[in-house]
C-alpha positions as CSV (number, residue, x, y, z in Angstrom):
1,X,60.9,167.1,-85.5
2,X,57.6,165.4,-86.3
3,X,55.1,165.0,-89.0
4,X,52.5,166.5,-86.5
5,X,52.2,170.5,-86.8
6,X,50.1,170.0,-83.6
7,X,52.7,168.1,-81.6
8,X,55.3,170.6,-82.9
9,X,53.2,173.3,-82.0
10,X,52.9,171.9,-78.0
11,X,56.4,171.4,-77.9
12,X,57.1,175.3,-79.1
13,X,55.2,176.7,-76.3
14,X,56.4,174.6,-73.6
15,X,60.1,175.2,-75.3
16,X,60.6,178.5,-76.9
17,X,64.1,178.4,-77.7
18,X,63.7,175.1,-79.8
19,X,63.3,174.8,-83.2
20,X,60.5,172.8,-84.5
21,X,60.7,171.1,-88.2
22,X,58.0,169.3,-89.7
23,X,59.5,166.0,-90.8
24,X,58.4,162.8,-91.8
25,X,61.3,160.2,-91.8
26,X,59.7,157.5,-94.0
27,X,59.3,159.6,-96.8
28,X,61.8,162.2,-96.5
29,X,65.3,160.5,-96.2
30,X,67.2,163.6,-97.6
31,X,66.1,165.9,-95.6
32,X,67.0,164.1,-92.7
33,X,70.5,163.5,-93.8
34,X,70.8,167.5,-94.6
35,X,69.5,168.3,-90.9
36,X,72.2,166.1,-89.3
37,X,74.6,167.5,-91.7
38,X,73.7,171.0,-90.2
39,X,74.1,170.6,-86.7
40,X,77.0,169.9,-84.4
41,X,75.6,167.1,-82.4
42,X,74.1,164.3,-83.8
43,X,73.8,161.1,-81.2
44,X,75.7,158.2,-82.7
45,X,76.7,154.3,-81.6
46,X,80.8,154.6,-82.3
47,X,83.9,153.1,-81.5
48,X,84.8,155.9,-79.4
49,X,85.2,154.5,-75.8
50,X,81.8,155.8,-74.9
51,X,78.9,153.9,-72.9
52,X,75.5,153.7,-74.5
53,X,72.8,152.5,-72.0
54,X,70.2,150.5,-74.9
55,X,66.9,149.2,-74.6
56,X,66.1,151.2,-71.4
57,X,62.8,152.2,-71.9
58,X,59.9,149.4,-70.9
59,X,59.7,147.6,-73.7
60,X,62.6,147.0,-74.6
61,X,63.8,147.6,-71.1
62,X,62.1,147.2,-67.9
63,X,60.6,143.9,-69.2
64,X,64.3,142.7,-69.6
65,X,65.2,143.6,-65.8
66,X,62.2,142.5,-64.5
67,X,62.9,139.0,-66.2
68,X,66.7,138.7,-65.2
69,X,65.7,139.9,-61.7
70,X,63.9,136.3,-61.8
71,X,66.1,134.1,-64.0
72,X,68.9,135.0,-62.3
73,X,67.1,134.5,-59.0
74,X,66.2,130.7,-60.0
75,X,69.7,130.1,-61.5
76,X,71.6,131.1,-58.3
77,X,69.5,128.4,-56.4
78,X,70.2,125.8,-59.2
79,X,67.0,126.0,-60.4
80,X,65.6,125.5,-64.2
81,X,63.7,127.9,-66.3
82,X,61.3,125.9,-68.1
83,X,59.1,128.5,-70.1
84,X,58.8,132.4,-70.3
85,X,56.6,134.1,-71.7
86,X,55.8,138.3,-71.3
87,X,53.1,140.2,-72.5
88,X,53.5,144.0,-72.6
89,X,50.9,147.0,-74.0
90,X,50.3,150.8,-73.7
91,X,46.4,151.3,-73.5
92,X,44.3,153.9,-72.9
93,X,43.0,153.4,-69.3
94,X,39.4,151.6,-69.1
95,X,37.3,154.8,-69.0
96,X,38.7,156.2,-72.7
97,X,38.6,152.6,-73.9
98,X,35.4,152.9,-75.6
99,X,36.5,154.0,-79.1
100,X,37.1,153.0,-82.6
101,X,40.2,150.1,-82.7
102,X,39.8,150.0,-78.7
103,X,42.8,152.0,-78.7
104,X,44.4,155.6,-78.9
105,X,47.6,156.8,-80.4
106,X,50.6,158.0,-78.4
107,X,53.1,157.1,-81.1
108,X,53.3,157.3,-84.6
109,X,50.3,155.5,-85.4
110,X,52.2,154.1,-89.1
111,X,54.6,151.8,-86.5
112,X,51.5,150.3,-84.5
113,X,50.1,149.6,-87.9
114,X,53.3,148.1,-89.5
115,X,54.3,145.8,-86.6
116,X,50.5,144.2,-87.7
117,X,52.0,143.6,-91.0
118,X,54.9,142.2,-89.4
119,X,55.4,138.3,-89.1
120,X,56.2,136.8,-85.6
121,X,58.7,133.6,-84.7
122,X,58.1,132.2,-81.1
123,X,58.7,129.0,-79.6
124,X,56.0,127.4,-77.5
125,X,56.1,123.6,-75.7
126,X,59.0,122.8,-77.7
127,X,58.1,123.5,-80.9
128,X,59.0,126.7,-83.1
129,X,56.3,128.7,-84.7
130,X,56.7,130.9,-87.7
131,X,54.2,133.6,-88.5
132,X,54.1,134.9,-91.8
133,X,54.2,139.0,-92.9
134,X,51.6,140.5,-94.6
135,X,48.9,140.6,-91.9
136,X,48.5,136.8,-90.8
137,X,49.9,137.7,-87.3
138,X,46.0,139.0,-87.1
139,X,44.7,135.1,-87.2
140,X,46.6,134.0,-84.3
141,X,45.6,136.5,-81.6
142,X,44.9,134.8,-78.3
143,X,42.0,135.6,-75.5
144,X,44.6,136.7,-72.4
145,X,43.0,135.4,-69.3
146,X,45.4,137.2,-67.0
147,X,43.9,140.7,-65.3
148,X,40.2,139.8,-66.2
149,X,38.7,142.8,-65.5
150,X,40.4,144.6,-68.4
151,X,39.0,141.7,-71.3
152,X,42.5,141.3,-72.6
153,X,44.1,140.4,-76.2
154,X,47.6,139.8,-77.4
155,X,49.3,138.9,-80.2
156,X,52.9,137.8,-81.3
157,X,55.8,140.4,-81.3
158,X,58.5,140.0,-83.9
159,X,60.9,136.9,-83.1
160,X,60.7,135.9,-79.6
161,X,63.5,133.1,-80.1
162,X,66.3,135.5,-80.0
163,X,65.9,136.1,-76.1
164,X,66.3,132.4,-75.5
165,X,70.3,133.2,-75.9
166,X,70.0,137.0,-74.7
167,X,68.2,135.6,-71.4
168,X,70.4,132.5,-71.3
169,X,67.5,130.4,-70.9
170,X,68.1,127.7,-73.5
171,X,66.1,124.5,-71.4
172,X,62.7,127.0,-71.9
173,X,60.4,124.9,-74.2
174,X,58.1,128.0,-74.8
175,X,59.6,131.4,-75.3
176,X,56.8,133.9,-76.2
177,X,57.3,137.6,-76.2
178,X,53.9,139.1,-77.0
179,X,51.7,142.6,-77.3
180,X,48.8,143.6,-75.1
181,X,45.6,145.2,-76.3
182,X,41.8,145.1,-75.6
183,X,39.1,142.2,-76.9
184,X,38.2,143.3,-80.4
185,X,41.1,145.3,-81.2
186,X,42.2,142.6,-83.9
187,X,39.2,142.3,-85.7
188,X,38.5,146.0,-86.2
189,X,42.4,146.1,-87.3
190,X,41.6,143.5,-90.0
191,X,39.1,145.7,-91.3
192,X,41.5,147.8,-92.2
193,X,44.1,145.2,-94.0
194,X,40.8,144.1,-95.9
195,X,40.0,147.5,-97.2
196,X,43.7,148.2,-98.4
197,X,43.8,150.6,-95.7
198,X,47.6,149.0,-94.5
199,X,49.3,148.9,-98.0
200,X,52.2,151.4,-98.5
201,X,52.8,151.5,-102.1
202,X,51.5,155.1,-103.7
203,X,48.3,155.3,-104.6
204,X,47.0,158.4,-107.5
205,X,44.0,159.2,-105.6
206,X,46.1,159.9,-102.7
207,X,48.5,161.9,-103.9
208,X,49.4,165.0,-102.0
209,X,48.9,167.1,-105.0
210,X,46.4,165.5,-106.5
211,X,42.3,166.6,-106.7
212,X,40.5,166.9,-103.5
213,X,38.9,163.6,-102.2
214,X,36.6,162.9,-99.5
215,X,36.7,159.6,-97.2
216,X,32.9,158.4,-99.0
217,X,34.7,159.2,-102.7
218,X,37.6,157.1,-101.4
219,X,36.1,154.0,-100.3
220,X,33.7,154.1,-103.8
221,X,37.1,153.7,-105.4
222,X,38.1,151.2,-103.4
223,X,34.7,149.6,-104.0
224,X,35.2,149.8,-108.2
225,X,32.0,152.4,-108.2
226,X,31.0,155.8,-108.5
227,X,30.9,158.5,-105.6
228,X,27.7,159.6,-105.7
229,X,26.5,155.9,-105.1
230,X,23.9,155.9,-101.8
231,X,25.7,155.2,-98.7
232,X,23.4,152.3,-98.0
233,X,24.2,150.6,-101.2
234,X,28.4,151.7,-100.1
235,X,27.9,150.1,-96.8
236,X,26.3,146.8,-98.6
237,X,29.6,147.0,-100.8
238,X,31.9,147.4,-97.7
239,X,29.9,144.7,-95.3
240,X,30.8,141.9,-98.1
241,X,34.2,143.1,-98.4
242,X,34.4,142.9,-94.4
243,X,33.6,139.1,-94.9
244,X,29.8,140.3,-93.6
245,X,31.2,141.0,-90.2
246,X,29.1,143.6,-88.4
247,X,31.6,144.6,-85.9
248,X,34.2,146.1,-88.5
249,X,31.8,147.5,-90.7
250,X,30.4,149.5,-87.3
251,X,34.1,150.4,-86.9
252,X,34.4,151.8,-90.3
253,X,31.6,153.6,-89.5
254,X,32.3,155.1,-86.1
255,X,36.0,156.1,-87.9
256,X,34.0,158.3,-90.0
257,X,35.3,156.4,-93.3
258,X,31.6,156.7,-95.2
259,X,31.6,160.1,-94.6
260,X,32.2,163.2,-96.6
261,X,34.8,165.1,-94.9
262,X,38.3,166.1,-97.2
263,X,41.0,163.6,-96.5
264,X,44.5,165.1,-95.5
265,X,46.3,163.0,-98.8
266,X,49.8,161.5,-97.8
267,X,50.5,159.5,-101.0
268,X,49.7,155.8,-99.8
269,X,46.7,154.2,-98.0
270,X,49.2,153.6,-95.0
271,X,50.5,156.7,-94.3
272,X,47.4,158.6,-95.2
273,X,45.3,156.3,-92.9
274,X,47.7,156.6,-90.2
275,X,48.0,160.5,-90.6
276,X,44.3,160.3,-90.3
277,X,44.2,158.0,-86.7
278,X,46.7,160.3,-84.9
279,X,44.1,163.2,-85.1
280,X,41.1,160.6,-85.2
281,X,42.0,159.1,-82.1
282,X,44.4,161.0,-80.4
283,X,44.7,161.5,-76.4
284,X,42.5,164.3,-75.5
285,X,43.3,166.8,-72.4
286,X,42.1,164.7,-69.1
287,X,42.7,161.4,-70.5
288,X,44.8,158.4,-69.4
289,X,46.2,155.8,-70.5
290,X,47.4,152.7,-68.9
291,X,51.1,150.4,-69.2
292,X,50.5,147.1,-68.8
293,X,53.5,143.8,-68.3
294,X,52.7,140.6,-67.5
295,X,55.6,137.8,-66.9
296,X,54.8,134.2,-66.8
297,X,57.8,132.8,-65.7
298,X,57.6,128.3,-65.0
299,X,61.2,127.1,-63.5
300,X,62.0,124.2,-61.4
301,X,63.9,123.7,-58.0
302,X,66.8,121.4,-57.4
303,X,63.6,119.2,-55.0
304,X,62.3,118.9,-58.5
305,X,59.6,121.7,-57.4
306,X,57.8,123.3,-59.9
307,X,56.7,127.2,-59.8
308,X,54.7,129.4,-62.3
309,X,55.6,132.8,-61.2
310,X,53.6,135.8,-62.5
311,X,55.3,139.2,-62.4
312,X,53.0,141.8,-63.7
313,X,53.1,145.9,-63.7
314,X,49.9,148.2,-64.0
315,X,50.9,151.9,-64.3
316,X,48.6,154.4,-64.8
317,X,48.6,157.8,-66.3
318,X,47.8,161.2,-64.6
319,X,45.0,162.4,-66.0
320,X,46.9,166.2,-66.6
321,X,50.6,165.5,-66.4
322,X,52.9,162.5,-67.5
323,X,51.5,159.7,-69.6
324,X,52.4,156.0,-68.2
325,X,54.1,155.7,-71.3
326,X,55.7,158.5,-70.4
327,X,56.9,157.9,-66.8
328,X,57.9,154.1,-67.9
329,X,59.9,154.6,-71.0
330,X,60.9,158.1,-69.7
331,X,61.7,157.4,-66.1
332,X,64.3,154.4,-66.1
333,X,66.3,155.9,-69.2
334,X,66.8,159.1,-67.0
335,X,67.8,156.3,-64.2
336,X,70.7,154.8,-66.7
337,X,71.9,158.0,-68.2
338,X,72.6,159.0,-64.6
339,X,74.3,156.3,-63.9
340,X,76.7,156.6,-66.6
341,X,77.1,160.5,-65.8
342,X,78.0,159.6,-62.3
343,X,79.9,156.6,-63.8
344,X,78.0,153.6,-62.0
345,X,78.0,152.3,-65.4
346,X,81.3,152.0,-66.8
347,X,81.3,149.1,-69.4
348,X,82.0,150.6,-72.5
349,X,80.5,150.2,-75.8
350,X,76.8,149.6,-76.5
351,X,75.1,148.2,-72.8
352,X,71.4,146.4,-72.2
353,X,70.4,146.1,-69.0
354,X,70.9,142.2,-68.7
355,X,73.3,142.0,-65.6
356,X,72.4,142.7,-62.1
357,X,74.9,145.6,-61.3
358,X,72.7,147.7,-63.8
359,X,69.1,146.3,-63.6
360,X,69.1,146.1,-59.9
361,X,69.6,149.9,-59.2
362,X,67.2,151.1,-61.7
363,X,64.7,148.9,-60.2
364,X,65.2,150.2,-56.8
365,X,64.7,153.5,-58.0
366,X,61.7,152.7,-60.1
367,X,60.1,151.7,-57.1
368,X,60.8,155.0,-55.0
369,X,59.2,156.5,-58.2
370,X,56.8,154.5,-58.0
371,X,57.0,152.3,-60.9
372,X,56.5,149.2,-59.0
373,X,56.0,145.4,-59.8
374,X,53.5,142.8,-58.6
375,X,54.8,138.8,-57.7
376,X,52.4,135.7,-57.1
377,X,53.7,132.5,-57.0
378,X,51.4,129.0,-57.9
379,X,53.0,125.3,-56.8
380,X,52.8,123.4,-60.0
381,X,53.2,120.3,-58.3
């Protein structure tokens, strides 16, 4: 299922005894419930003395065993972790970078633009940090000076402070999970929170059966004046809207928002904009995009030596075959689900890859896939 005909209609050819169903989950509850109703095998978390391998994928999942793999590393020498924090992003590789948001879609575009709504909880140097919802998360986005030549960004992800007890790292003063994405990324995204572009309440110009509206016609609304306005005077309108910044009104523009072509209605501004990105700016055939992880792990040594270690991952896509998003979220989930066919796993009940009997193997076998990570160590003394 997906709320992509074109996705649906890939799938189809490469899978001919499939059935395809064009289903979007946010909006159509129901039908999803009358789907799983209708067949005879429906994946579900029970009490039934079954293992279910979780969070197996890269992030969640190779970010946790490549962080245990060092905790538990410095805590069988006696040593003390004293701050963690992980950066992780799926970006299209440096060559397709230049394009509108800095970034291209191989996910449901409506999640990438939720988790910006989404507040953030970390702690850093001792002190907790609470972000707020509603788009503030975009005011706090930090230059990454790691990996220079790809002019890095990140910004916090959800709550960070629930992995101090998952990790058992509670002496950490600064525990920071975060997302990667390219310089500039963050202020064309606020261009869209300031145009109501992110909202997800229904809108009547929207509506799916509503009167034909173009993209110009829509942002006149928006701007309280008529569509047949000049699009100078519209861009005037949108610049002070934009807080007269002339990077996010080019990125309106290169979106193609001022111009006249139909918009495919979805009922809200959210899921009609993100309907509208996953064609816009899609993956085209020969691109690539890129997975990047970056650890910054400080611990100390029973000498009282102090280390910053930096555990990083750069996987790349193949230009006409598997995506690095692909190969990494794809790859050690196929690891753990044959491990618990050949029973190597045999804890029951839901598992995360948090212990060395399970995070260990799958590494080793990332690697002869691979899917390998980089160390470098710095002497903080």
């Amino acid at each position: 299922a997906s709320q992509l005909k074109d996705d649906l209609d890939i799938v189809s050819k490469l899978n001919p005894n499939i059935d395809c169903v064009i289903l979007d989950i946010n909006r159509n509850r129901e039908e999803l419930e009358n789907l799983v109703q209708e067949h005879d095998v429906v994946i579900r978390a029970v009490n039934a003395g079954v293992t279910i391998v979780n969070e197996v994928g890269v992030d969640p999942g190779i970010d946790h065993m490549l962080a245990m793999e060092c905790f538990d590393e410095v805590r069988t020498g006696g040593g003390k972790i004293n701050s963690f924090t992980s950066w992780c992003g799926g970006l299209p590789a440096p060559e397709f970078s230049e394009c509108p948001l800095r970034y291209k879609f191989s996910w449901s575009p409506r999640g990438v633009l939720l988790n910006l709504l989404a507040g953030a909880k970390y702690l850093e140097k001792g002190k907790e940090v609470e972000i707020e919802s509603g788009g503030t998360l975009l005011d706090v986005v930090r230059k990454l000076d790691f990996l220079p030549g790809f002019n890095l960004e990140g910004f916090p992800n959800r709550d960070s402070t629930v992995y101090i007890d998952r990790y058992d790292i509670g002496d950490a003063q600064t525990c920071v999970r975060g997302t990667i994405r390219y310089n500039g990324f963050s202020n064309h995204a606020k261009a869209l929170l300031q145009l109501g572009l992110l909202q997800s309440r229904e809108c009547p110009h929207l509506h799916e059966n509503g009167p034909p509206i173009t993209w110009k016609a829509y942002m006149c609304e928006l701007m309280g004046k008529s569509p047949d306005i000049l699009v100078d005077s519209l861009r005037d309108l949108i610049y002070g809207r934009l807080e007269c910044n002339a990077e996010r009104l080019a990125f309106i523009e290169d979106l193609g928002l001022l111009e006249e072509e139909l918009i495919d209605k979805r009922g809200s501004p959210l899921d009609t904009i993100s309907n509208y990105l996953a064609k816009r700016l899609s993956y085209q055939k020969g691109e690539r995009d890129v997975l990047l992880m970056r650890h910054q792990i400080e611990f100390t040594w029973p000498d009282k030596t102090r280390v910053l270690r930096n555990i990083g991952l750069c996987v790349y896509g193949d230009s006409n075959g598997s995506s690095a998003m692909a190969k990494t979220v794809g790859l050690p989930c196929a690891i753990a689900t044959k491990m618990v066919l050949e029973s190597e796993i045999q804890k029951k009940g839901i598992v995360v890859p948090l212990s060395p009997d399970i995070y260990s193997p799958i590494l080793k076998r990332l690697k002869q896939e691979g899917i390998c990570s980089t160390e470098s160590e710095i002497n903080l003394n």
